[in-house]
N, C-alpha and C positions, 0 to 999 in steps of 0.2 A: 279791631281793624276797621279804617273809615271807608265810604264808599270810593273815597278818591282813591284807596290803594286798593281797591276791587280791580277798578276801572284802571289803576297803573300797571296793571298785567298783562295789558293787551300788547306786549309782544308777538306778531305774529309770524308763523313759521311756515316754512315748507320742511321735508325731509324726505330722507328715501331708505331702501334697506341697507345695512350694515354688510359689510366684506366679511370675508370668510376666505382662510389661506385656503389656496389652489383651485379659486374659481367658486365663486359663491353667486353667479346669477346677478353680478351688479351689473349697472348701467356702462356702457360701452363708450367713449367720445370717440372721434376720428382717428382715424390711424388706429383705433385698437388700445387708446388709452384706457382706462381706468377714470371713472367720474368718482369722488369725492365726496361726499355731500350730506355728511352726519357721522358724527360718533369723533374714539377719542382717537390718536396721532400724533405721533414723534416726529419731528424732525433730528434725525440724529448723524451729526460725524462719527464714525465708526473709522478705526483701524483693519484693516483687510489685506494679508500678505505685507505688515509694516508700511502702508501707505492710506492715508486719510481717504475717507469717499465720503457723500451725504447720502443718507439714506431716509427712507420714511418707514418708522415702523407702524402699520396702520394697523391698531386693536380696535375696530370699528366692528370686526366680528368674532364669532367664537374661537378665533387663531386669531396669531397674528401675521400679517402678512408685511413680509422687506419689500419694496418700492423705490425705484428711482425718479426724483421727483419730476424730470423729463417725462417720463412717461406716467401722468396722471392728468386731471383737471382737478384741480378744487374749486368746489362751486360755495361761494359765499350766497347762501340762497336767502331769499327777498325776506325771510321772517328777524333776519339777524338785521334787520334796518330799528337800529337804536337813535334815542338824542345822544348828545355827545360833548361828555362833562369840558366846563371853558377852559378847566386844567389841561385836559388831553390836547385838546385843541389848541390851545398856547402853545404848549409842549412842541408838538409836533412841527407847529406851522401849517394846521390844516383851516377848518373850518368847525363851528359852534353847531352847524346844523345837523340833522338827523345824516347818522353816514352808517358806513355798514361796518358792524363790527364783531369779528369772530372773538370768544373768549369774555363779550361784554358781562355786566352782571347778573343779567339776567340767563344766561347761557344754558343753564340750568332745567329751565323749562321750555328752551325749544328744542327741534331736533335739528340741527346745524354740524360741519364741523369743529372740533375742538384740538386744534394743533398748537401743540408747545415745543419744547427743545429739548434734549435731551446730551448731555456733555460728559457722560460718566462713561461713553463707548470709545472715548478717544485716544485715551491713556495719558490724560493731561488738560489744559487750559487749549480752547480753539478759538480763532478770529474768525468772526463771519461776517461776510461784507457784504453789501448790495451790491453788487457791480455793474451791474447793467437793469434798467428799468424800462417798460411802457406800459402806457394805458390809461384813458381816457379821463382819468382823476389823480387824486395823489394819496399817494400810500405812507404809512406809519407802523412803528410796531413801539408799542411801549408797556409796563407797568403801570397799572392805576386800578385799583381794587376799588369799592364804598369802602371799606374799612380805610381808607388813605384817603377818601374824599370826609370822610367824617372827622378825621384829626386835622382835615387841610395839610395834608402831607405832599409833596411835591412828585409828580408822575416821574419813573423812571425810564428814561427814554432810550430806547437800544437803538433803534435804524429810523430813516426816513428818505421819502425823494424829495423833500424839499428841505431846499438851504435855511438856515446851517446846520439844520438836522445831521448829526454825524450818521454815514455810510456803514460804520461798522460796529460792533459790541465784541465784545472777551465773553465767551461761556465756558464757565469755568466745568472743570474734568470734575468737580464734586456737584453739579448739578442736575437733580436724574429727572426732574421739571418743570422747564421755566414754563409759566402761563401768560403770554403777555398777552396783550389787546392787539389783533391787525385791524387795522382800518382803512378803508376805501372809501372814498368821497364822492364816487359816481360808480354809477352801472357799467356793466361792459366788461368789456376781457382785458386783462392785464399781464405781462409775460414780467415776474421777478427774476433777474439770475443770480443766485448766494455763489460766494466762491469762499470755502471752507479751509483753515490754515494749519495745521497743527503736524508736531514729531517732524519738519523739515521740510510735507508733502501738501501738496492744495488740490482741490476739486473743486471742478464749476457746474452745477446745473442750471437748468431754469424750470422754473413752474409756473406752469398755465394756471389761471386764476379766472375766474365768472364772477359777475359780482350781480347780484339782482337775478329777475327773471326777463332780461330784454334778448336777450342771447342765450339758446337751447345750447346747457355740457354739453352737451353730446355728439353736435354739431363743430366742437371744438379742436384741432389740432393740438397736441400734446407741446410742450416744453416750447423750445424757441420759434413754433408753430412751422420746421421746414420738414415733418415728416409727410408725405408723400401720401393723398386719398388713396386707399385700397381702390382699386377697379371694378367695374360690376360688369356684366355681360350684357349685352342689348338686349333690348326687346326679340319676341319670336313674333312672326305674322300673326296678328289677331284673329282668333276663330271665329268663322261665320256662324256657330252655333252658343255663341256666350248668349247668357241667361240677363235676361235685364234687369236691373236694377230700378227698385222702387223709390221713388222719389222722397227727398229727407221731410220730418216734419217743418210743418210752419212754421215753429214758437219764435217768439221773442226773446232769444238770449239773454238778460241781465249778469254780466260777471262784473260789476265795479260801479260803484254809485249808490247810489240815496236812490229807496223806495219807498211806499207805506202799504201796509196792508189797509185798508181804507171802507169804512163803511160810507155811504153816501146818498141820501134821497136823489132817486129818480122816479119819474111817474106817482109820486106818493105812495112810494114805498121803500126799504132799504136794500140797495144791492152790495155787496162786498166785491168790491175791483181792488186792482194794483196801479198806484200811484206811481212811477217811475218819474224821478225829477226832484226841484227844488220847488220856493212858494211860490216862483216868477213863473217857472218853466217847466211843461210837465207834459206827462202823459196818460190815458188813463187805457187800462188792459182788465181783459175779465181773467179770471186765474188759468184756466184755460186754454191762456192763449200764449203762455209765458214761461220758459224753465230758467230758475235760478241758480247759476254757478257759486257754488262756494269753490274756491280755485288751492291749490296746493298749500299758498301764502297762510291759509289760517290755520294749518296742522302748527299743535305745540303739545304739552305734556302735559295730565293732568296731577297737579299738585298734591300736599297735604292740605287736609281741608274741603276738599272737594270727591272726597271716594263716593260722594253719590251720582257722580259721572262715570267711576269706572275705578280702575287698581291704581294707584300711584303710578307715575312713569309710563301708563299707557298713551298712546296720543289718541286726542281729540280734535275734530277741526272746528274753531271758536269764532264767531262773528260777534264783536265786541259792542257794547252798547254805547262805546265814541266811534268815528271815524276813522278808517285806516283804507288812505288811498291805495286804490287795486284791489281791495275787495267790498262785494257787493255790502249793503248796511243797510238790512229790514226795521223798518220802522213801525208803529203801528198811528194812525190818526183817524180821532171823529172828528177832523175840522169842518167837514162838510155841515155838521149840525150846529143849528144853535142851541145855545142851554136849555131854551125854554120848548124848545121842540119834543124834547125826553124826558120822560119820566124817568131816573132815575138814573142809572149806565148804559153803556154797551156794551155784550159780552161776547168776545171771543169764547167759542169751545171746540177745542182739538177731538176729534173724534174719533180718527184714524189716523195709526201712520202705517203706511207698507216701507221698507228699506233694509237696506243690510243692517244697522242699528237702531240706535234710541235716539230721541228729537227732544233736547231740554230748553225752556226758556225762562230765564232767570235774572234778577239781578241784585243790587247792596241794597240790603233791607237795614233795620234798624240795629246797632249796637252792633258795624260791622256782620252779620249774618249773612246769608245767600236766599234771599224770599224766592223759592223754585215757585211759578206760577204756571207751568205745563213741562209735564214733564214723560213722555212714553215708557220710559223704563220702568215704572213702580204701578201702570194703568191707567187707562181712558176709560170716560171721557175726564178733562180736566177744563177749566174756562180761566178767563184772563178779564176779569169787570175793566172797563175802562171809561174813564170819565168824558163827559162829552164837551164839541168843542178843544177837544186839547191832539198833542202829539207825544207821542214819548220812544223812546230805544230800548232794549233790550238784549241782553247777552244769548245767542242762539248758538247749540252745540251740538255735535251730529259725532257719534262713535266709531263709525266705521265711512271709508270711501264705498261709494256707488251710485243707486238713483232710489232717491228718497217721493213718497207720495203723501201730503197731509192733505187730509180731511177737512173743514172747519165748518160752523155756523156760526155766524153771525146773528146775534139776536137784541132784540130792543120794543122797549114799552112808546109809545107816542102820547103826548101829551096827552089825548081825546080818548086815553084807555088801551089804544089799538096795537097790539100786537104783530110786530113785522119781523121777519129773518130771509135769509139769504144762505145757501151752501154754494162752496169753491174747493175744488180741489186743487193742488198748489206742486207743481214736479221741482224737484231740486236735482241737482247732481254735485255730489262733492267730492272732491277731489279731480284727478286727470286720467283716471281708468278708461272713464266713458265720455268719447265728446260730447257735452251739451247739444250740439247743431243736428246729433240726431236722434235725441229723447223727443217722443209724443208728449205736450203739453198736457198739463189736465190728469184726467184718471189714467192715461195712456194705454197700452195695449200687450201689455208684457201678459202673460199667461198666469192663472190664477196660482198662489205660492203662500204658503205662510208669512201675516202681518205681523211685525213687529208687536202691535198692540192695535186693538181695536176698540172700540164705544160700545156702550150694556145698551142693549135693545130696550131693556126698560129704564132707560136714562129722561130723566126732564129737566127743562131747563130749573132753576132756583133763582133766588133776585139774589144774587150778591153784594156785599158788604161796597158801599159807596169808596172810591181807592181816594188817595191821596195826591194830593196833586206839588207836591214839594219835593218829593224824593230824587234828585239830580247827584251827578255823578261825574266827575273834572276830568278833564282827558289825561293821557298820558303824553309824557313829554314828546313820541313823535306821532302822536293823533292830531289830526284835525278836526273838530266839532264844526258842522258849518250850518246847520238847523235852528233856526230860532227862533222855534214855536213854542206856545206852552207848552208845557210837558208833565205828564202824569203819570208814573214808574212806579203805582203799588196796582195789587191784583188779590183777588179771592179767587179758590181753586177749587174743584171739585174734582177727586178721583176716584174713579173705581176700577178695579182689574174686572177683565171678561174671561172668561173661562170658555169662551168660546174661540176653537182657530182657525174660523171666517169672517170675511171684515163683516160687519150687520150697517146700516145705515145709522143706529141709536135715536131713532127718533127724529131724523133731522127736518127741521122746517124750511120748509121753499118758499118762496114768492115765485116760482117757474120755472127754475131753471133746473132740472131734478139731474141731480150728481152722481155717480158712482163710488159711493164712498169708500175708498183706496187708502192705507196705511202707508206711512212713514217716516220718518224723519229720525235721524241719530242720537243716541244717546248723546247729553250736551258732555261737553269739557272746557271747565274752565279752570283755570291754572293761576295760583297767584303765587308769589317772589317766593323764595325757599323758605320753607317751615311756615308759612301762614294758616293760620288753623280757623276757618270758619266754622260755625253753628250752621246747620240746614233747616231754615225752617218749611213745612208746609201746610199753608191755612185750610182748610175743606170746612165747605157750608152741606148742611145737609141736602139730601137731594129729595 
């Protein structure tokens, strides 16, 4: 496997928990609907009392639950944003560009829903029609597998809203799954109405439909959107005795864009900041001062291949080593130095992470492998050498939602012999548990708790093996690459487990600014196309 098909997996996802018949805790839209928004799902005409109805049989949890599709939303949520084969797109009469599509081929490893049809309840052949359509783009349903793009076999087109896409398809009584492709071309809410034909009898519904994350399910009105806000009670007169409220922290947000972790001579010596921006335009933050949203968008599944992220089928949230607009894209760069300034690299070393999981950084090593170059689930401290003068990306993965704390040092030889490092603590939040706007930057202030992993108090830095500066990686067809620095994507690592379960400092070298050294970061996940089977490698220099 090539690094281009490393890097072709960045599908990224959102997801939420799965239903459960008679009330499973799921998300709630307006009016009392029912939100949607992962796992599998019928659409099915059913006979009931000798007369046709549509129903949705939703096995998204441990039952099944009957559904009318009035009362639901399905949320095509932001990780189902695919490119979008020129077949489909001819087909339909849509567009070539990345659209959102439930069922695509990768569907597999995100967590989305997955609605098909179901024709075997009917007691016969049923016509299903579009009948009534809105919403801010235009909608498709068709057939088109890889295995049909690979023979160049021609898409099988059921419905569309645009001409002369025909309105209606035959699902035949012997069909217990059709899987076709829906697709949306834009964000936004969409009301489909199917009107179902069969035995003499028709039913009409409509289904509310989300597409992206620009519009909260939740916030959604059910079916033809005229079901009626439940009402809430006023307010009571404010007590003169409420407790006041502390003011949120500082930080600097980051949820979407280009940053770097960034070593940089100042005053002749090396500080480690955060770069937010591109090479024109930027900004520079101490870590400190900054918490990093990884946002719902990057939950997807972790593959074959990858079990040193976690069990098959668990999710992961992935920050991919291309660009995928809407979520944040850590970078790392010594651009600030010249060559001849260092003696040799620069090394990253993870020391601690505090967080509900494990913190992996990894990316396409050689002969398709996964070169893990930090990793918290298997022991800190680990380092990341990077070449100087250069930038590069890397795949970052976190195992669980919550608020993650790494650790780092930054360290580096100077031309004149001299020895200089820098430590930063770095707060993340991922997921949508916890709003970012009120995480403590920095080591922050949550109460002392078992680290995920910590640094050997008797750790020293090692010179690590000089990295490579060739290793790149092609985006995926709906990534954006927009960096166009050198770039230098190999790393020597150094791990050790602590047997310690308090964070320890591990030695860390300051130039001033003395850190708390705080644990965390998620076990990484990254997920590639079904059955892709990578080799894990992990280098360690002695310490």
């Amino acid at each position: 496997m090539t690094a281009a098909a490393l890097t072709a997996a960045t599908a990224m996802l959102v997801g939420a928990a799965g239903l459960v018949a008679g009330g499973s805790g799921q998300a709630r839209a307006a009016g009392g609907a029912v939100v949607l928004d992962e796992g599998e799902m019928d659409f099915t005409p059913r006979l009931v009392d000798g007369k046709v109805e549509l129903r949705i049989d939703d096995r998204s949890g441990a039952a099944t639950a009957v559904r009318e599709p009035s009362e639901v939303v399905l949320h095509a949520v932001q990780s189902s944003l695919h490119f979008t084969p020129s077949p489909l797109s001819s087909a339909l009469g849509t567009t070539d560009l990345d659209t959102w599509q439930l069922n695509h081929w990768d569907a597999a490893n995100i967590f989305a829903p997955e609605p098909g049809w179901n024709g075997s309840a009917a007691g016969g052949d049923t016509e299903v029609e579009l009948s009534a359509y809105e919403g801010p783009g235009d909608f498709g349903l068709a057939t088109y597998t890889r295995a049909m793009d690979n023979v160049d076999a021609a898409p099988i087109v059921h419905l569309g809203s645009v001409e002369p896409t025909p309105r209606s398809f035959t699902l035949s009584g012997d069909e217990q799954r059709l899987l076709p492709t829906w697709q949306f071309t834009k964000e936004g809410v969409y009301r489909l109405t199917f009107t179902v034909t069969g035995g003499g009898s028709t039913d009409t519904e409509t289904l509310a439909v989300v597409v992206g994350d620009d519009v909260d399910p939740s916030e959604v009105l059910p079916g033809d959107g005229s079901t009626p806000t439940p009402t809430t009670s006023a307010p009571g007169p404010p007590s003169g005795s409420a407790t006041p409220t502390s003011p949120p922290p500082t930080a600097h947000v980051i949820d979407n864009g280009h940053l770097d972790l960034a070593a940089r001579p100042v005053d002749d010596a090396l500080q480690f900041q955060i770069k937010e921006g591109n090479s024109q335009t930027y900004e520079w933050y101490e870590p400190g001062e900054v918490v990093l949203h990884v946002k719902p968008a990057a939950r997807r599944k972790i593959t074959e291949g990858y079990e040193f992220l976690g069990t098959v089928g668990d999710p992961v949230w992935w920050l991919p080593m291309q660009q995928i607009d809407g979520l944040v894209w850590p970078g790392w760069s010594t651009e600030e130095y010249a060559g001849s300034d260092i003696d040799g690299d620069i090394t990253y070393r993870l020391d601690a992470v505090r967080g509900p999981g494990s913190v992996a950084v990894f990316n396409a090593g050689s002969l398709g492998s996964a070169d893990v170059a930090l990793n918290s689930g298997d022991g800190l401290p680990d380092r990341l050498a990077h070449s100087v003068n250069s930038h590069s990306h890397w795949n970052w993965t976190f195992t669980a939602e919550g608020v993650y704390r790494t650790a780092f040092t930054v360290s580096a030889t100077l031309a004149d012999g001299t020895k200089v490092s820098d430590t930063g603590t770095i707060a993340w939040v991922v997921g949508d548990d916890t709003d970012p706007s009120t995480v403590t930057p920095g080591a922050g202030d949550e109460p002392t708790a078992t680290p995920t992993a910590t640094a050997s108090a008797s750790d020293t830095p090692s010179a690590p093996a000089t990295p490579s500066a060739s290793a790149t990686a092609s985006a995926p067809a709906n990534a954006t690459a927009t960096d166009t620095g050198p770039v230098s994507n190999s790393a020597d690592t150094v791990g050790g487990s602590s047997a310690d379960d308090t964070v320890t400092t591990g030695g860390l070298a300051s130039t001033g600014a003395g850190v708390a050294v705080i644990a965390v970061i998620a076990t990484v996940a990254l997920l590639l196309g079904a059955g892709a089977v990578f080799a894990v490698r992990r280098r360690r220099t002695a310490q």
